[in-house]
Each structure stands twice: as structure tokens, then as C-alpha cells.
N, C-alpha and C positions, 0 to 999 in steps of 0.2 A: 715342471722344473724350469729356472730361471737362469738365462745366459748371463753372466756377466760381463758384457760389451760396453766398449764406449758410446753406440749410439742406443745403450738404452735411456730413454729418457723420463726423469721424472713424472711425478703427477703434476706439482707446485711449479710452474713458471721460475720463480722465482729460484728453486732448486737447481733447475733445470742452468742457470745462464749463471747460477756459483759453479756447479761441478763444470760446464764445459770452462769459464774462466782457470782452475784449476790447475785441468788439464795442458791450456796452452801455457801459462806457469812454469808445470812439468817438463814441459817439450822447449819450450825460450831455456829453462836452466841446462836441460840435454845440452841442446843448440848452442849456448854459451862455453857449455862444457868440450866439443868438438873442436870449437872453432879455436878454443886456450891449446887442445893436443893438436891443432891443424898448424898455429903459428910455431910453437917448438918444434914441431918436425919440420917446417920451414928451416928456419933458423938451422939447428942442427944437420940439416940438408936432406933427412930421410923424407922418403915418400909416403904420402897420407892417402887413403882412399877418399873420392868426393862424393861417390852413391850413398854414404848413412846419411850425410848430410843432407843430401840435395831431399832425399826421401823426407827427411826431418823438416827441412823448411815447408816442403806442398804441404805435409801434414799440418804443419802449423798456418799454413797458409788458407786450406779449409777449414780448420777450426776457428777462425778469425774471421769468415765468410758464414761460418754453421754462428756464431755466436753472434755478429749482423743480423743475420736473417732474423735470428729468434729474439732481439731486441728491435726490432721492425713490428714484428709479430705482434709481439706486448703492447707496442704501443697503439697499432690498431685496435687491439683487441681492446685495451683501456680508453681510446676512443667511441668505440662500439659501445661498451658497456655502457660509459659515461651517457651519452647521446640514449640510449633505451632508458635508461633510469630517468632524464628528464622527462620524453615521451611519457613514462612509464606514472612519473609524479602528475604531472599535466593532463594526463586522462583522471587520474584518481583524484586533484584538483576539482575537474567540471564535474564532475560525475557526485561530488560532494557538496559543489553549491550546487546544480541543479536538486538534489535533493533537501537542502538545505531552504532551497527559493518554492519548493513544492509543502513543507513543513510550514513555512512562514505563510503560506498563501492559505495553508487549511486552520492554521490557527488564525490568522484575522480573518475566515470566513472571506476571505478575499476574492480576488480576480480568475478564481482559478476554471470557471464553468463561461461557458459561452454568453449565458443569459443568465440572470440571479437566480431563475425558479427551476434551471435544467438540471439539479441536480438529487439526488436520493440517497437516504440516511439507510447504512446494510445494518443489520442487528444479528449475525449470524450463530449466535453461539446461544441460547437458554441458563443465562445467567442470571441475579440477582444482579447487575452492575452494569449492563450495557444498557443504556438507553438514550432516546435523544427527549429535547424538553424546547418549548416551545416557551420564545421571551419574554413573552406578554400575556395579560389573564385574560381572560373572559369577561365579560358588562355585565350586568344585568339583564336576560334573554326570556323573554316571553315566547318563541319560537327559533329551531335554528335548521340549518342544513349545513351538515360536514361529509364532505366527501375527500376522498385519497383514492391515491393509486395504491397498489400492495401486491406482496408477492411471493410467495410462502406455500414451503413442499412440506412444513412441517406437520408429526404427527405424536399423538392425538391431541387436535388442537393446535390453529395457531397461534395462539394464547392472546395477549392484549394488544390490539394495533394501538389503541390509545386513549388515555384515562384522566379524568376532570374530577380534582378533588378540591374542597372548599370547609375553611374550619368549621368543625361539628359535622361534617358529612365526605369520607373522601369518595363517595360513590355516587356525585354530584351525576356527572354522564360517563359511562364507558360502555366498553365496545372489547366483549369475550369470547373466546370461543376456549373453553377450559376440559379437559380430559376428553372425555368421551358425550360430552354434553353441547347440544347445538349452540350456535353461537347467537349471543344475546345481549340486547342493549341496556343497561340500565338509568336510569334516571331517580335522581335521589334515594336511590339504593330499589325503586320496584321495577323490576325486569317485564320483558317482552324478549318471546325467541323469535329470530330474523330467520328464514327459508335462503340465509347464504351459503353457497359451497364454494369455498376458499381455497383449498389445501391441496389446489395439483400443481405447482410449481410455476403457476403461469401468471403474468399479470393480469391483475383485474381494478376494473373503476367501481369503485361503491361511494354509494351515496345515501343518508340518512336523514331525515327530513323529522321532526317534531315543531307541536306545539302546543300549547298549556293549556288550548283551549279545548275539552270534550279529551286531553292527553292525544290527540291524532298521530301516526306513525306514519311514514312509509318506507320501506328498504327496496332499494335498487340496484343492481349488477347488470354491469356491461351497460347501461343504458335500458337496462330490460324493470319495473317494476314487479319487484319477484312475491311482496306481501305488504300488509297496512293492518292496520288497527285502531282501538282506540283503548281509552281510560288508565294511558300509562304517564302517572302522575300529573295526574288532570290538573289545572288551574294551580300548578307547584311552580313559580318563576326561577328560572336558573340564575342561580344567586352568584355575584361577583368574587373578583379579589383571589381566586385559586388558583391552583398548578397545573398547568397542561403539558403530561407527560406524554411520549410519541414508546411505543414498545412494552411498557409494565405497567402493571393495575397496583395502586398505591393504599394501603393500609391505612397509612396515614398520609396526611395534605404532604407532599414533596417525597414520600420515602417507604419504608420497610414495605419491599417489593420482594415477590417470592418468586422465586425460579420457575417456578412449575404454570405460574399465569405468564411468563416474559411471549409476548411476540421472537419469533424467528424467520430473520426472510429481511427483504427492503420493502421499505416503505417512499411515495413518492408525493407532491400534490398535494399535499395534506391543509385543506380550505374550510375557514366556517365562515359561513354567514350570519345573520342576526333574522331571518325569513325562510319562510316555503320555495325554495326555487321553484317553476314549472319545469316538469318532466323535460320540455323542449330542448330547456336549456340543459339539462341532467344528460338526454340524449347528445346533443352536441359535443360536452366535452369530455364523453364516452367514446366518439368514434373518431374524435379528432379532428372536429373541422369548427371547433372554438377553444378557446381559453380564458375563463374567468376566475381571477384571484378573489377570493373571500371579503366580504368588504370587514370583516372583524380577522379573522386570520388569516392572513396570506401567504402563501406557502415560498418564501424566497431566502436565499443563501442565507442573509444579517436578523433572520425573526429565529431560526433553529439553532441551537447549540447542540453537541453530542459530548457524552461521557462515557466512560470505564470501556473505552476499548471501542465503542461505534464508532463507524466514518463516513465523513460525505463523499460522494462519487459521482461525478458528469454524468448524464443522462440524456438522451434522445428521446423521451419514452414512447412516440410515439411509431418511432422508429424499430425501437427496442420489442416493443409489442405486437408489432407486423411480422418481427423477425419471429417471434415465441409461438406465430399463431402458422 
């Protein structure tokens, strides 16, 4: 149940300093009104009491103090607020170029990584539309060795870390590991199964090694040579001018990629040469105590683009990889 008193006070500020204005209105007209019956009973001689008045005056005299205060108040308060809302825009300002200046840094492939090559492409999702592609083609390759970092909990099958296709052949070189089936290289479309185990969520260095002559293989993890071969597309030279996709196995040269082969997970390092590296070297930049860029692709911020949703992300990897193990 609700009193009706003069000091109840509004919600509205603004409410709040009309009704007390009103009120001393009210009390000035009283007060006006006493003082008209104070002077006639002067004049006429009779005697007036001075307690209604003097009470009327304090009263009006608090209310003039109560109606001070709370126009004091306001304008604090409208100071305060004022003074937070700039704060308030000033945060939401940096807060929006800095992301604005982190946007502009991923789209020109810019400044945003410590070193050009410390960064890695996530492809997190098993879509037909994520993937990253590499700027440049391929030569003409009598032999090559492409090695990557990568890193994938996904099952079954990590699907394509990465696929070379070339008109009239998009199955120039890639690199599968599809349903439930090991994972395997192919080269103008004739495959070899690799002895890799990929899919425990942890980083790993793989390196793969051909050449045309005798088709010779070798697959290597962590620095360890795990399997080799021979007769895989013997004396077939790897033909120029194709698409080097990083994530999906291509149908056709540049596209109609299916879900079900996409890579999931980040990929890192990702380096071809145009020769056989020695194992030494293969062991080196396995355990971290070298670094050799591809002398045909080199794995750096302005050679990768990403599409439908991939992104690039700073990398330590070697850092990153001490931490995982």
C-alpha cells in the first residue's frame, strides 16, 4: 500500500524537481495569502498569530534547499553519465580499429606474424569451401620432396592435406587419407600406401620424397623414414602450369572438392623442392634444429591465400610442438 507523502519521490528526475517546484508554488501562494490576512489585521488593529507562518516559511525554506539539492544532483549525475559515455564510446572506438587493423593485416597477408613463415592455415570444419591454395604452380619436376607440418584429430581419415592438379589430370600429386583407408600418395592418378599415422591430434613433420626414375618413394614422420618403394609412375615427369590446393582433393584442376576427402585440423611449413633431400636434412627440420624453405615452394605469409572461411594464425611451431608432446 502506498503513502501519499510529500517526500515521496518520483522515478523521473525530471518528475521529481516539477512536483517539488509545485509544491513550493503551493506554499509561496499560502504564504502570500497569510501575509494579505497579516497586514489587514494590522491595519484594522486585530491580532494575527505568527506560528502558521513562520512554520510556512521553514517549510518553504526546506523545500527550496530539497529542490537545490536535487538540481545539484542532476547535474552530477548528467556529468557522470556524460563523462562514461565518452569512456564508454572511446573504448568501443579502439576496440574497433584494433580489429579493424587486425582485418586489414590478414587480408594483405601482412605484418601480422613475427617472421613471414611463423604462421599456419586452421581448416577446422569438413566442408567443400574451406581451403587454402598456394600462389604459384609447379615447373616441370623430374623429382620432388614436399614436406609440412600438420595436425589433425580427425576421424576416419584426415582427408587431403594437399592436392596438385594439372589439365587432363587433376590427380597430378596428392596426398589422402580417405574413410577408412590408409593413407596414400598418388602421382598421376597411380597410388602408393604410406605406413603414416596422423590422426592423434598432435603435430607432426612429414616429408615425401619421389622421383621418375625406377618411380622411387620415400615417406618420412617425425624425422623417422617410416616406408619407400618403387615403380610409382616411373619415368612420368610432373607436368607444369597446375593448382596447388593446401586442404581438398580437386576433381577438377582448381575445384569441385567434396567434403568427405577435405583435410581437418592446421596445416604448417608446407615446402616443395624440385630433388631428393637427404634424410639429414629431412631429420633436421623435424626436430628443430634447421629450417629450409622449398626452393620451388616456399612456405611464407604472401605465397598462401585462404578461402571460405580458413585462417591464418601466428605460429611458434616449434614451440607449439614441445608444448603438444
Amino acid at each position: 500500500m502506498n503513502k501519499d507523502t510529500m517526500d515521496d519521490v518520483p522515478k523521473d528526475p525530471n518528475d521529481t524537481i516539477d512536483v517539488l517546484g509545485k509544491t513550493m508554488q503551493s506554499l509561496k501562494d499560502r504564504l502570500e495569502n497569510l501575509e494579505q490576512q497579516q497586514m489587514r489585521a494590522n491595519i484594522s488593529g486585530a491580532s494575527f498569530p505568527n506560528e502558521l507562518r513562520n512554520l510556512l516559511q521553514r517549510r518553504l525554506e526546506d523545500l527550496e534547499n530539497q529542490l537545490l539539492k536535487k538540481v545539484n544532483e542532476l547535474e552530477e549525475e548528467k556529468s557522470q553519465l556524460y563523462n562514461e559515455t565518452v569512456a564508454h564510446r572511446q573504448r568501443t572506438d579502439s576496440t574497433l580499429n584494433s580489429l579493424m587493423n587486425r582485418i586489414s593485416e590478414l587480408e594483405k597477408g601482412g605484418a601480422g606474424f613475427k617472421s613471414p613463415e611463423n604462421f599456419k592455415i586452421s581448416l577446422p570444419l569438413r566442408t567443400n569451401y574451406l581451403f587454402g591454395q598456394v600462389k604459384k604452380s609447379l615447373p616441370e619436376m623430374y623429382a620432388f620432396t614436399i614436406c609440412m607440418w600438420l595436425k589433425s584429430g580427425s576421424s576416419p581419415g584426415i582427408g587431403t592435406p594437399f592436392s596438385y592438379g594439372v589439365p587432363g589430370q587433376a590427380n597430378e600429386i596428392v596426398l589422402i587419407e580417405w574413410g577408412h583407408n590408409p593413407i596414400e600418395l598418388l602421382i598421376n592418378d597411380k597410388v602408393a600406401q604410406l605406413p603414416l599415422s596422423l590422426s592423434d591430434g598432435r603435430w607432426h613433420h612429414i616429408c615425401i620424397t619421389w622421383t621418375t626414375r625406377d618411380g622411387l618413394w620415400e615417406a618420412y614422420q617425425d624425422g623417422q623414414r617410416l616406408g619407400s618403394g618403387e615403380n610409382l609412375a616411373p619415368w612420368h615427369p610432373i607436368k607444369p602450369g597446375g593448382v596447388l590446393i593446401l586442404g581438398q582433393e580437386q576433381d577438377v584442376v582448381g575445384g569441385r572438392f567434396d567434403a568427405t576427402q577435405a583435410f581437418v585440423g592446421e596445416l604448417s611449413h608446407f615446402n616443395v623442392w624440385d630433388r631428393v633431400l637427404r634424410s639429414t636434412d629431412i631429420v633436421a627440420m623435424s626436430n628443430c634444429s634447421s629450417y629450409m624453405p622449398g626452393n620451388v615452394v616456399a612456405w611464407t605469409d604472401s605465397n598462401i591465400e585462404v578461402f571460405g572461411g580458413a585462417s591464418k594464425w601466428p605460429l611458434e611451431l616449434c614451440e607449439d610442438r614441445l608444448f603438444d608432446n
